[in-house]
VEXDREN-2710 file (C-alpha; in Angstrom, 1 decimal):
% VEXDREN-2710
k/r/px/py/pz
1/UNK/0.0/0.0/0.0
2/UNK/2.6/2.0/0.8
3/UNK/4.6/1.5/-2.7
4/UNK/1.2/2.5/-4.3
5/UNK/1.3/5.7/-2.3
6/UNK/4.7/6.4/-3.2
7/UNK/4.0/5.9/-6.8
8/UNK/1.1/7.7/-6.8
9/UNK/2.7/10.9/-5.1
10/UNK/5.8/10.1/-7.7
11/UNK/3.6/11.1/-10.3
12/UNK/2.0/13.8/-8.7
13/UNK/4.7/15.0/-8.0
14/UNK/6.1/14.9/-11.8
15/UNK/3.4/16.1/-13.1
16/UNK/3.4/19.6/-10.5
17/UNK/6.8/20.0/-12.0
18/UNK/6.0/19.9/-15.7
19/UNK/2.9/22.4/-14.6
20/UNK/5.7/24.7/-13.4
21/UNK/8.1/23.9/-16.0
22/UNK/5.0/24.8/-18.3
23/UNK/4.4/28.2/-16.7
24/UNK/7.7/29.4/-16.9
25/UNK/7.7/28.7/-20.5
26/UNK/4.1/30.1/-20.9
27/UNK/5.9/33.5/-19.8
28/UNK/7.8/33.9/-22.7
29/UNK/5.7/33.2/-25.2
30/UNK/3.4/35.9/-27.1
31/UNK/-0.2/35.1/-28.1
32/UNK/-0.8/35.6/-31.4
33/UNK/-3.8/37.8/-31.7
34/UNK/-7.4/36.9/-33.1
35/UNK/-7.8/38.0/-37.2
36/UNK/-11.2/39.5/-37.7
37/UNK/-12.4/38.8/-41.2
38/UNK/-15.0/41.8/-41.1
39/UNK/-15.3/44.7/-43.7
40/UNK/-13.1/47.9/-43.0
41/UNK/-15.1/50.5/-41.8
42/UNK/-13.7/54.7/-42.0
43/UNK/-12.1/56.3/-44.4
44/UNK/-11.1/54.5/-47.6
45/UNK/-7.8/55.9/-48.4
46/UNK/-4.9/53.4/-47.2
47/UNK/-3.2/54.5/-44.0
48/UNK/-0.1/56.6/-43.9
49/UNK/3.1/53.5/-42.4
50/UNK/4.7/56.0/-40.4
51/UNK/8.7/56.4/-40.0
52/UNK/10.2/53.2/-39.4
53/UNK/11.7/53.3/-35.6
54/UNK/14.9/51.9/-34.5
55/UNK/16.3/50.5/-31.5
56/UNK/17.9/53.0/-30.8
57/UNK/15.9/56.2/-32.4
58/UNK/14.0/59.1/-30.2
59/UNK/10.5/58.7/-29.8
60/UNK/8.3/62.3/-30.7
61/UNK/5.4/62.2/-28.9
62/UNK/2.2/64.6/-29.2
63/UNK/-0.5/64.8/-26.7
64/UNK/-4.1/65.9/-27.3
65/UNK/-6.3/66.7/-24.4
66/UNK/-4.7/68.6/-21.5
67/UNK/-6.8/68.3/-18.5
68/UNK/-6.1/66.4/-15.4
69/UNK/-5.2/62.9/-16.8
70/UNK/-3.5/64.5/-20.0
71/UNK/-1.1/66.6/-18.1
72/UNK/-0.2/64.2/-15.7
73/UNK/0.7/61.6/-19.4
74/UNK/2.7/64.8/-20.0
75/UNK/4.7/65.4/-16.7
76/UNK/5.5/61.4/-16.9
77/UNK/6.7/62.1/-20.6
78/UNK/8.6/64.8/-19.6
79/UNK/10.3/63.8/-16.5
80/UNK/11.4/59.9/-18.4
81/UNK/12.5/61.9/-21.7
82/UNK/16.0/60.3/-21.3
83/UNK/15.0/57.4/-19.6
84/UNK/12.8/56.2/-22.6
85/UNK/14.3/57.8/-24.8
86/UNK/11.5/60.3/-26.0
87/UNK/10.9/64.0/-26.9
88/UNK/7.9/66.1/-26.7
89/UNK/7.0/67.4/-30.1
90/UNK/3.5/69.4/-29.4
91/UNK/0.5/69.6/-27.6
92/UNK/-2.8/70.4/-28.5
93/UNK/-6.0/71.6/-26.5
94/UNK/-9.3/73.7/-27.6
95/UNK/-9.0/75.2/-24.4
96/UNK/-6.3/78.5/-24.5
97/UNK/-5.3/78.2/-20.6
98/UNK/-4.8/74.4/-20.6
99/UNK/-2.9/74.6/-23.9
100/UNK/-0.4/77.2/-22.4
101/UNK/0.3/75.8/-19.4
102/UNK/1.5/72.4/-21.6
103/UNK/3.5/74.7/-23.7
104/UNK/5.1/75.6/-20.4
105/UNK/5.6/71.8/-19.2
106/UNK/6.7/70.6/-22.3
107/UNK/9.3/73.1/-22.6
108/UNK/11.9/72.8/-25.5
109/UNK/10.5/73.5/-29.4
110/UNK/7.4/71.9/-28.6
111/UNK/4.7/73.6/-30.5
112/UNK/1.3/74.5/-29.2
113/UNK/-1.9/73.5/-31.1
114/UNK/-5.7/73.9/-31.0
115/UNK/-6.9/71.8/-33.5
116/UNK/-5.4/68.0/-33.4
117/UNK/-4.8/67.7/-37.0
118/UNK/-2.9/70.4/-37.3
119/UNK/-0.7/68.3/-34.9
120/UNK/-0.9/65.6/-36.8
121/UNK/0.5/67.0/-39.8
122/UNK/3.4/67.8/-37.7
123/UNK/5.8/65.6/-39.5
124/UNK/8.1/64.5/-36.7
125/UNK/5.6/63.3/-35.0
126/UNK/6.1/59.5/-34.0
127/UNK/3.3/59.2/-31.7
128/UNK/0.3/60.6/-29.7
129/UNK/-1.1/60.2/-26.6
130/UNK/-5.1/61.1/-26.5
131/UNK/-6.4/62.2/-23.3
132/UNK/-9.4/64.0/-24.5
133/UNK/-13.4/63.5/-23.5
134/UNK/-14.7/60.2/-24.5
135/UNK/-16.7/61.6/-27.3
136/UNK/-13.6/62.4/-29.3
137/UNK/-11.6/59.2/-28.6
138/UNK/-12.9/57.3/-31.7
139/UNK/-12.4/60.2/-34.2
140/UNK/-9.1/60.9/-33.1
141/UNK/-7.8/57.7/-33.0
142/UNK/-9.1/57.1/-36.4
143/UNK/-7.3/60.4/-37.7
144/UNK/-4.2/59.7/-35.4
145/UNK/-3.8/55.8/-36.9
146/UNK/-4.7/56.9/-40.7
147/UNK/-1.2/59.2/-40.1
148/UNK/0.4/56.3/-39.1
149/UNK/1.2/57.8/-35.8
150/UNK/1.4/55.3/-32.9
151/UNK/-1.5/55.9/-29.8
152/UNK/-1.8/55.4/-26.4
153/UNK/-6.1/56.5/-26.1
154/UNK/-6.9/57.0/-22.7
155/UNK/-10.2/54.8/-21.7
156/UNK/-12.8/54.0/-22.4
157/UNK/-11.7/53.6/-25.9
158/UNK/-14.9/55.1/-27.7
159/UNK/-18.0/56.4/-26.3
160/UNK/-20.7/54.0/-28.5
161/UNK/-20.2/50.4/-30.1
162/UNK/-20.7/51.4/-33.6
163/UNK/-17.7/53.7/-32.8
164/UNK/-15.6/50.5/-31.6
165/UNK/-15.8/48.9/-34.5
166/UNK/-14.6/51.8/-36.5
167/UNK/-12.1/52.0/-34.5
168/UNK/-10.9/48.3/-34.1
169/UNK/-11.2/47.8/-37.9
170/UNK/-8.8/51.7/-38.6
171/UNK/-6.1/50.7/-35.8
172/UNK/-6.0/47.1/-37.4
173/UNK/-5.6/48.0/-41.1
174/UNK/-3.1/50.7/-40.4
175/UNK/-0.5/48.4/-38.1
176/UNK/-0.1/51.1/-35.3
177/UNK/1.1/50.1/-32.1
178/UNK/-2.3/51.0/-29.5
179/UNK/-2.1/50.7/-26.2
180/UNK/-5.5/51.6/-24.1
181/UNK/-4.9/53.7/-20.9
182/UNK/-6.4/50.3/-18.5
183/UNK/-2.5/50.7/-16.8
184/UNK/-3.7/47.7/-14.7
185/UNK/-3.3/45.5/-17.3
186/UNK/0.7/46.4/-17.2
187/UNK/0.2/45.2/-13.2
188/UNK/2.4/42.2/-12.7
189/UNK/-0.5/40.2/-10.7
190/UNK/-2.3/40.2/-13.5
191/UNK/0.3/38.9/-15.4
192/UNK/1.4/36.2/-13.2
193/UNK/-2.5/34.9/-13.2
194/UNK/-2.7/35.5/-17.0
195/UNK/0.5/32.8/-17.1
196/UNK/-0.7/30.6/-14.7
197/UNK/-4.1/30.2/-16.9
198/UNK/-2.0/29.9/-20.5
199/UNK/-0.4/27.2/-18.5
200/UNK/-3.2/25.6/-17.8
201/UNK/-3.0/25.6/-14.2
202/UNK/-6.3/26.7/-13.6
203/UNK/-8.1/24.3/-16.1
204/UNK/-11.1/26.1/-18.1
205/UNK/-11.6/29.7/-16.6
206/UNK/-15.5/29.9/-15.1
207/UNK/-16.0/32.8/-13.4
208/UNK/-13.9/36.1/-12.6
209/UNK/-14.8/39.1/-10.3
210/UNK/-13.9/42.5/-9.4
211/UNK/-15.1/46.2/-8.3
212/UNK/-14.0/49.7/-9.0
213/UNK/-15.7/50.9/-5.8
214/UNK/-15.9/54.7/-4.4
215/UNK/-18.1/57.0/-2.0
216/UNK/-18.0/60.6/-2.4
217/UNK/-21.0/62.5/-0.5
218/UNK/-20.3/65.8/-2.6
219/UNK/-21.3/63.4/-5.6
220/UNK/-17.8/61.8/-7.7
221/UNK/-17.1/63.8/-10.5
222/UNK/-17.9/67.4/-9.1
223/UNK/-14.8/68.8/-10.3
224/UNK/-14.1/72.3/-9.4
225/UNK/-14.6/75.0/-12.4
226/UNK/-11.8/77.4/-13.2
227/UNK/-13.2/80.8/-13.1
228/UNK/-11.0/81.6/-15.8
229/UNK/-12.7/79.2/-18.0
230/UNK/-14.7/81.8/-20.6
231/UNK/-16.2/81.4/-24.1
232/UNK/-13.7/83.9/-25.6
233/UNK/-11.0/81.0/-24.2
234/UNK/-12.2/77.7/-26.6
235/UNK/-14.1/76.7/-29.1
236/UNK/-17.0/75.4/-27.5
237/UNK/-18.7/74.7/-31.2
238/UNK/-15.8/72.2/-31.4
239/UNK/-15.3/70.9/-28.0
240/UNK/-19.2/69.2/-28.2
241/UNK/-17.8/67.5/-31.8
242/UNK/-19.7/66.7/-34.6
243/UNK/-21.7/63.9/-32.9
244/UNK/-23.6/65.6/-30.0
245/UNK/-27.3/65.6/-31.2
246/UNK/-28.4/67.7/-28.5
247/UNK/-26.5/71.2/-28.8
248/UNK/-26.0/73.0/-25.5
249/UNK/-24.8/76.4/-25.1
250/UNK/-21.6/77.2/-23.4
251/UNK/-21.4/75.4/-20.2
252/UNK/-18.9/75.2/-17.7
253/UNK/-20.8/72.7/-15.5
254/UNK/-20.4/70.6/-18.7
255/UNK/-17.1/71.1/-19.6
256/UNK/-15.7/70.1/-16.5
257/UNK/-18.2/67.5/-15.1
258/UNK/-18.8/66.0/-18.2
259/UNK/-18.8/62.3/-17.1
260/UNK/-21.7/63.1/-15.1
261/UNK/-23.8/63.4/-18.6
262/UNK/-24.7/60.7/-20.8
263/UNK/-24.1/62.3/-24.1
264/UNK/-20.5/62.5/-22.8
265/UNK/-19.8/59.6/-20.9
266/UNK/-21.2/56.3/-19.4
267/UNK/-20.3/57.2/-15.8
268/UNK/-18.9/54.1/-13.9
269/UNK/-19.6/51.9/-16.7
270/UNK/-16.6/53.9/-19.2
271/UNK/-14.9/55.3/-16.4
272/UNK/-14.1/53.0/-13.4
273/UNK/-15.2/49.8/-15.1
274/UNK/-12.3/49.7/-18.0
275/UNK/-9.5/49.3/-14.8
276/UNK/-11.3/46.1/-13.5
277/UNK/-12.6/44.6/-16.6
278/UNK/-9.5/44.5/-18.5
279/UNK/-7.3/42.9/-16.9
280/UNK/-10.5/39.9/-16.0
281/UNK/-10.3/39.3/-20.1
282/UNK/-6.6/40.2/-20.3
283/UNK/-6.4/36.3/-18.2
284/UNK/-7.9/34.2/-20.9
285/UNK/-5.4/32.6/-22.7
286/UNK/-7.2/34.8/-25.8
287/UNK/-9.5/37.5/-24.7
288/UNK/-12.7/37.0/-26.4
289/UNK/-15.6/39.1/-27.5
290/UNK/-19.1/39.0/-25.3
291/UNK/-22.2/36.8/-26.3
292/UNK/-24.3/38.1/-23.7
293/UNK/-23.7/40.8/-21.0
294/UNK/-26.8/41.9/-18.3
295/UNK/-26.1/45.6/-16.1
296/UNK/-28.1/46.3/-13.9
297/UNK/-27.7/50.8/-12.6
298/UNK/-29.2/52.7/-9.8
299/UNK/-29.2/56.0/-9.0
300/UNK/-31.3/56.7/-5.7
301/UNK/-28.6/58.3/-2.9
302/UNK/-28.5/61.8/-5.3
303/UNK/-25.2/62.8/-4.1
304/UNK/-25.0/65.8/-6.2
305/UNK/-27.8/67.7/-4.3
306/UNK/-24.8/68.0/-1.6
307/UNK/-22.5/70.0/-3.8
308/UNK/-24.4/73.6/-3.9
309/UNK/-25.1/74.3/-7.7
310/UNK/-24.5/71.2/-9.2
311/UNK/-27.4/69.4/-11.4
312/UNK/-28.4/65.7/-10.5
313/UNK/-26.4/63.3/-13.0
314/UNK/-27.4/61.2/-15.5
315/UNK/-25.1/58.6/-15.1
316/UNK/-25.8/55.3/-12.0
317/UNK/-24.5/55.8/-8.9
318/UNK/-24.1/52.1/-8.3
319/UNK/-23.3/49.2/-11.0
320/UNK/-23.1/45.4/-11.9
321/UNK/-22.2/43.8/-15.0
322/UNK/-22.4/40.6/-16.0
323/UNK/-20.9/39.6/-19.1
324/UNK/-20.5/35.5/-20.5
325/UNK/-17.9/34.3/-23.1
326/UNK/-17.7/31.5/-26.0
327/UNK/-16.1/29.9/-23.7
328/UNK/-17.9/29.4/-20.9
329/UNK/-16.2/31.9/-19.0
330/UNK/-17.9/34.5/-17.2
331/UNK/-17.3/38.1/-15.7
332/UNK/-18.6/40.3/-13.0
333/UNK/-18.0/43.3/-11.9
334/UNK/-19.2/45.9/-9.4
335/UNK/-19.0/49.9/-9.4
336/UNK/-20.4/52.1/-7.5
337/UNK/-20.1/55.9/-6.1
338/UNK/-21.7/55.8/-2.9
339/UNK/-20.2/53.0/-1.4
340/UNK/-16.3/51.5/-1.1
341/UNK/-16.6/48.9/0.2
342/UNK/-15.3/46.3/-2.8
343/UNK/-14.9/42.7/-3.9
344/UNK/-11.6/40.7/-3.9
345/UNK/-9.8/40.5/-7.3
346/UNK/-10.2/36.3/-7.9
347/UNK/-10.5/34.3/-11.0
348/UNK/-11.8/30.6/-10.8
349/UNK/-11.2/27.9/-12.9
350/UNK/-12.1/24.5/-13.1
351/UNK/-9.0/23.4/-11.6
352/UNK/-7.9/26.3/-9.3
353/UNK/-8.9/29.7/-8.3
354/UNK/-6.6/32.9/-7.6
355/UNK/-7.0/35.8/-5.7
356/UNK/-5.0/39.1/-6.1
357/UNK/-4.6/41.7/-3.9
358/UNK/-1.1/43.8/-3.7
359/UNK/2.1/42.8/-5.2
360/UNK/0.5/39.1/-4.1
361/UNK/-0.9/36.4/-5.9
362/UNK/-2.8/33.0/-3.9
363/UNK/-3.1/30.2/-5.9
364/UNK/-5.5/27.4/-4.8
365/UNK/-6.5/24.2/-6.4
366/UNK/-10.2/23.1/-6.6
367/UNK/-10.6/19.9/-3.3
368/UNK/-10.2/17.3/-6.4
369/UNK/-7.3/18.5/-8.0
370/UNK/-5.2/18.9/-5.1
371/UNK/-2.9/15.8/-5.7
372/UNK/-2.4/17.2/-8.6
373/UNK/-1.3/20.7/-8.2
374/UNK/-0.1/22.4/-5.1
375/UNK/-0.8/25.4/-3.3
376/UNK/1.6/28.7/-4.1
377/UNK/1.9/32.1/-2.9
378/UNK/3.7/34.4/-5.3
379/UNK/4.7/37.9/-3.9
380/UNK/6.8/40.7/-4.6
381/UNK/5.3/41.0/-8.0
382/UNK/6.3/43.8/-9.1
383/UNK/5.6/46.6/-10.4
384/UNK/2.4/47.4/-9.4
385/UNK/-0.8/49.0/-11.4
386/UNK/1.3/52.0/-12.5
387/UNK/0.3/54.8/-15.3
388/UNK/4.1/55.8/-15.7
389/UNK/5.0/51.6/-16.0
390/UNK/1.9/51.1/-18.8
391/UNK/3.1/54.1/-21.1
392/UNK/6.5/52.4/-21.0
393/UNK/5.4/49.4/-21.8
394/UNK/4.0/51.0/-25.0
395/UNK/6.8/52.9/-25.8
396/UNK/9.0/49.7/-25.6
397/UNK/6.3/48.1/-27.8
398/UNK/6.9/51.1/-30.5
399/UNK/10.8/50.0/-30.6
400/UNK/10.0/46.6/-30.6
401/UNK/6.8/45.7/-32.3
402/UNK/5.5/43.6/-30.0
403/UNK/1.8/43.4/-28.9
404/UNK/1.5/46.1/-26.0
405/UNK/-0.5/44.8/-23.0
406/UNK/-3.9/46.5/-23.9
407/UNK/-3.4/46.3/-27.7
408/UNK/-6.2/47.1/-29.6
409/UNK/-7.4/43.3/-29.6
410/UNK/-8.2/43.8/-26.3
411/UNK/-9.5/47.5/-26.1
412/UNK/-12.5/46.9/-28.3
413/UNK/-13.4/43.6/-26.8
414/UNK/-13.4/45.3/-23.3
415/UNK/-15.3/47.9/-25.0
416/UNK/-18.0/45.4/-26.2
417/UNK/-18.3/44.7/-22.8
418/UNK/-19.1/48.3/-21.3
419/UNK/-20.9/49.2/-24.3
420/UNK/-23.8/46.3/-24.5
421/UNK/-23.7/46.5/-20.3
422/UNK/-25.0/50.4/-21.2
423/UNK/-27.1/49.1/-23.3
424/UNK/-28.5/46.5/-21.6
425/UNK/-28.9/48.6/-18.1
426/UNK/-30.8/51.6/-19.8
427/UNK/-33.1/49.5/-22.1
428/UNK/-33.8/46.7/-19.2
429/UNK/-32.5/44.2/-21.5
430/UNK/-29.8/41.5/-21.7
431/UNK/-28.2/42.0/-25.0
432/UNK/-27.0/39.1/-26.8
433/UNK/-23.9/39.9/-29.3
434/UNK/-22.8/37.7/-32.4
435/UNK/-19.1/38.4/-32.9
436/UNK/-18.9/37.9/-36.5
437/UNK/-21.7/40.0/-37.7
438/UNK/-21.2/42.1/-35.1
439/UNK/-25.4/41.8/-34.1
440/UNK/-26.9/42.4/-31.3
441/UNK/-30.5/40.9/-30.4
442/UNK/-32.3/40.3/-27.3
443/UNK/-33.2/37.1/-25.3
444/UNK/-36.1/36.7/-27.7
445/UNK/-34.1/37.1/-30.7
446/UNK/-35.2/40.4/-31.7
447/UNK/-32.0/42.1/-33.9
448/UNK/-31.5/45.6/-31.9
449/UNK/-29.7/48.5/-33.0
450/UNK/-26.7/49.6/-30.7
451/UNK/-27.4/52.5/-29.0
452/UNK/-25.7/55.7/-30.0
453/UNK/-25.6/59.9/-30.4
454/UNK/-29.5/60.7/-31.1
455/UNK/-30.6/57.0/-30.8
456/UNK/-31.7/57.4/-27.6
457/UNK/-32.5/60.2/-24.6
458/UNK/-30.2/61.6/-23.2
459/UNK/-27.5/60.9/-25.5
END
């Protein structure tokens, strides 16, 4: 009996040491990304290559959209310049103070602009980082990746679906080198558990979970407004784009609170969700497209009555998503405003399950695997979810041509995602989605149209 035993763990044994041997070289390797035979959407003329970028060669970078998030993608620019190996070339924003102040930043020759193609005809140009509002993110990546110029889009990557796929279909033809601002997904964790699964150490993935969770009393998003902020300062005409169906007058409440207003912004769903929701797909040994996703929004606390002047939102307060894959593997995820109290990062499989939390990652084998695989504890995993560490990552990918960790493969499908959950949460549906015809029906089979600017109120 005993012999048996020994045998028994003898192979156990063996076969925890290929697992490991697999993982290690499961870390090496590169996915090769998911081909979508779908037509080409955009503008018809062929995309501009770009200048071929050695090893070795300086890095111009533009950036477009100066407020908070874009100036701090600037300062990080700036202060690595000879680290990475880059040079600030211009900035660009409709808004005269904001645009100054960058000038100031950037320093050196870089020129100030106020309209983005103007900085995109800026030859030396190598690459630009997009930090505008959400309704501009799918025209400017279009314009930016039909110059051939490399882009890092803040998220989410486009406000709509239909936009997505515009989008997903430019960035693919051209052969630029995207990277989505989701910086979590440059988080070594979520590396280490996106290795473990390609290894197959946690068997098929079933069911992932985590929360982007917040509670501000004031109401989240009540920026303060500049005084200084005046009509004869942008181009407010501009600024709402072509898309906006419903024109408003010069508004500073708008300008500055934007995410607050569905014509703008999705509110948790575009901006909190695309942190958590990422890195659950980045996992799958291929992140896939959605074939059903359910949200479910409320809005009942009113936080915004607490900040004097400011109008009640459009946008949920609190969130969940739901969203299955071909697979079998599903996702949820929490948001919410008014309350922080969040989930724990796991991801189960079939075979194990891990949890991440910090630099740390626990992985656990399901009860009747466990003389199979053992229990591990990785930690130190570094570095952390870091902006500075994510736009590295792209500019590395730029030298390299390697797939960045949020490449556009990625982007849209986490787009999908936050898109249909919209959908689904302010048409009190669940929205079924067929990848390859891109369709959308609900759980009778009705074909729907995807919501989008004027399709639906507000909007």
């Amino acid at each position: 009996m005993k012999k048996q035993e020994q045998t028994q763990r003898s192979g156990a044994q063996s076969r925890r040491n290929f697992i490991k041997k697999a993982a290690g070289a499961a870390a090496a390797a590169v996915a090769a990304p998911t081909v979508f035979k779908t037509p080409v959407y955009g503008q018809n003329q062929a995309p501009s290559t770009g200048r071929v970028i050695g090893a070795n060669d300086r890095i111009v970078v533009g950036f477009v959209g100066l407020g908070g998030q874009g100036t701090f993608h600037l300062r990080n620019f700036v202060r690595n310049a000879s680290k990475w190996n880059v040079a600030v070339g211009a900035v660009c924003d409709l808004w005269s103070k904001r645009r100054e102040a960058a000038k100031q930043i950037a320093g050196g020759q870089a020129k100030a602009y106020e309209d983005y193609r103007k900085l995109l005809e800026q030859k030396d140009i190598d690459a630009v980082v997009n930090s505008t509002v959400v309704h501009w993110h799918a025209q400017i990546t279009i314009d930016t990746a039909q110059a051939g110029k490399h882009t890092y889009c803040e998220k989410p990557l486009t406000r709509y679906l239909d936009e997505t796929f515009k989008v997903y279909d430019i960035v693919k033809r051209s052969g630029i080198v995207f990277q989505l601002g989701a910086q979590a997904c440059s988080d070594a964790k979520w590396q280490k558990a996106a290795e473990l699964v390609k290894a197959g150490m946690l068997g098929p993935l079933v069911l992932g979970q985590s929360s982007y969770m917040r509670n501000n009393p004031k109401g989240e998003w009540n920026y303060r407004i500049d005084p200084d902020f005046k009509p004869d300062g942008i181009n407010w005409n501009e600024w709402q784009g072509p898309n906006i169906r419903k024109r408003v007058d010069f508004s500073p409440e708008i300008f500055f609170r934007w995410r607050k207003y569905y014509p703008y912004s999705a509110g948790i769903l575009d901006d909190l969700f695309p942190h958590r929701l990422s890195p659950l797909m980045l996992v799958n040994a291929e992140p896939e497209w959605p074939i059903r996703v359910c949200s479910v929004g409320t809005k009942k606390i009113l936080t915004d009555k607490n900040t004097p002047g400011a109008p009640i939102r459009d946008v949920r307060e609190n969130v969940t998503l739901i969203a299955e894959f071909p697979s079998g593997y599903s996702v949820m995820v929490c948001g919410s405003t008014v309350n922080e109290y969040g989930l724990d990062n796991v991801v189960r499989g079939h075979v194990a399950t891990v949890t991440l939390g910090g630099t740390t990652v626990e992985y656990r084998p399901e009860r009747p695997f466990t003389d199979e695989y053992d229990p591990e504890r990785y930690t130190g995993l570094v570095p952390p979810e870091s902006v500075p560490v994510h736009e590295e990552n792209w500019i590395s990918c730029i030298r390299s041509g390697k797939k960045p960790h949020a490449d556009i493969e990625l982007a849209a499908r986490t787009q999908a995602v936050i898109s249909l959950g919209e959908m689904s949460d302010r048409l009190g549906i669940a929205c079924h989605f067929d990848p390859k015809t891109r369709t959308i029906t609900d759980g009778c089979g009705r074909k729907l149209e995807p919501i989008s600017y004027g399709k639906i109120d507000p909007s």
